[in-house]
N, C-alpha and C positions, 0 to 999 in steps of 0.2 A: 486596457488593464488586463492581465494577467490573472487566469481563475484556472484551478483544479475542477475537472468534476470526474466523482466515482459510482459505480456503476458496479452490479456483482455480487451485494450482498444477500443473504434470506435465510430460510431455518431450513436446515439439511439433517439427517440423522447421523449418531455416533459412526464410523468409519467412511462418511461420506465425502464428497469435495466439492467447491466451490471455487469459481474464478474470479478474482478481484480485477478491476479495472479502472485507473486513472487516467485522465486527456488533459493536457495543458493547453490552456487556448487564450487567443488574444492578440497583442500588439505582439512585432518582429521583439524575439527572445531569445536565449541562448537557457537550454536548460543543463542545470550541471548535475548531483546527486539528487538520487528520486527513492523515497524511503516510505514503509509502509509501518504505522507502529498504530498499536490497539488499547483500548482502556474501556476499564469495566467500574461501574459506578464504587466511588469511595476508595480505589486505587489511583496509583498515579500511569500517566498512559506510556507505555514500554514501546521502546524499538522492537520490531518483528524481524522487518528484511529490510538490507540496503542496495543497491545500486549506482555505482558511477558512474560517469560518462565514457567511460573506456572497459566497459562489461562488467567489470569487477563487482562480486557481490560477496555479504556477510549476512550471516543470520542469529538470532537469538538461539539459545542451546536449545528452547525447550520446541522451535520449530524444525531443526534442521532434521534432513531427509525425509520429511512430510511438505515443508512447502516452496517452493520456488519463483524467486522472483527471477523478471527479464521486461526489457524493455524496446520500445522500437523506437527509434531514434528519427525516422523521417515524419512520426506522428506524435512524438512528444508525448509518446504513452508509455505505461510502465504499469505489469501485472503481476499478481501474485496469485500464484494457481496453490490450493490449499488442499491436500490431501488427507484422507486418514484423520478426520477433522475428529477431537476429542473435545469433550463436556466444555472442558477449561480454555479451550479458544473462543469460547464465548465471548465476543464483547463488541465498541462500535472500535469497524479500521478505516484508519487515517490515511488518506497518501498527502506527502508530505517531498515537495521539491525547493531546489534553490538556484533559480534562476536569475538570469543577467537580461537587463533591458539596457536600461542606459546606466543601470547600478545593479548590483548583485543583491536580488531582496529573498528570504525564506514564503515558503504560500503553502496554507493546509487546505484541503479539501474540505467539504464538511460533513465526512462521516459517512459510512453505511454498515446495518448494523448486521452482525452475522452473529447468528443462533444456532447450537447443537442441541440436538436434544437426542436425551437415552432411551 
């Protein structure tokens, strides 16, 4: 069975950074896009960063040029390094992939929570 786990979160001060970390582990898999999205209680939980299986990556406006995602593809990992971390990225992040076994299924992680403080 095919599990997410993430790694990377904690409480860091205003201009500070953090490195997120996700592993895919389990039975022979083929992983395709690996996506990191965040939610904060009473909202709903937003796309952060994407990544494909061919490098390609996209970001939400309100992260771009503060965080970067990248992935390593012989570990079935995939990071998000968080820069320049303000008040309002407060929240828990998801990594979030969609892998192929003998079918193509979506798998979240479960969560770690990252805290700014001012």
């Amino acid at each position: 069975q095919v599990q997410l786990v993430e790694s990377g979160g904690g409480l860091v001060q205003v201009g500070g950074s953090l490195r997120l970390s996700c592993a895919a582990s389990g039975s022979t898999f083929r992983v395709n896009a690996m996506n990191w999205y965040r939610q904060v209680p009473g909202k709903q939980r937003e796309l952060v960063a994407g990544i494909s299986s061919d490098g390609s990556t996209m970001y939400a406006d309100s992260v771009k040029g503060r965080f970067t995602i990248s992935r390593d593809n012989a570990k079935n990992t995939v990071h998000l390094e968080m820069n320049n971390l303000k008040p309002e990225d407060t929240a828990v992040y998801y990594c979030y992939a969609i892998i192929t076994t003998h079918y193509k299924a979506q798998y979240w992680g479960q969560g770690t929570q990252v805290t700014v403080s001012s």
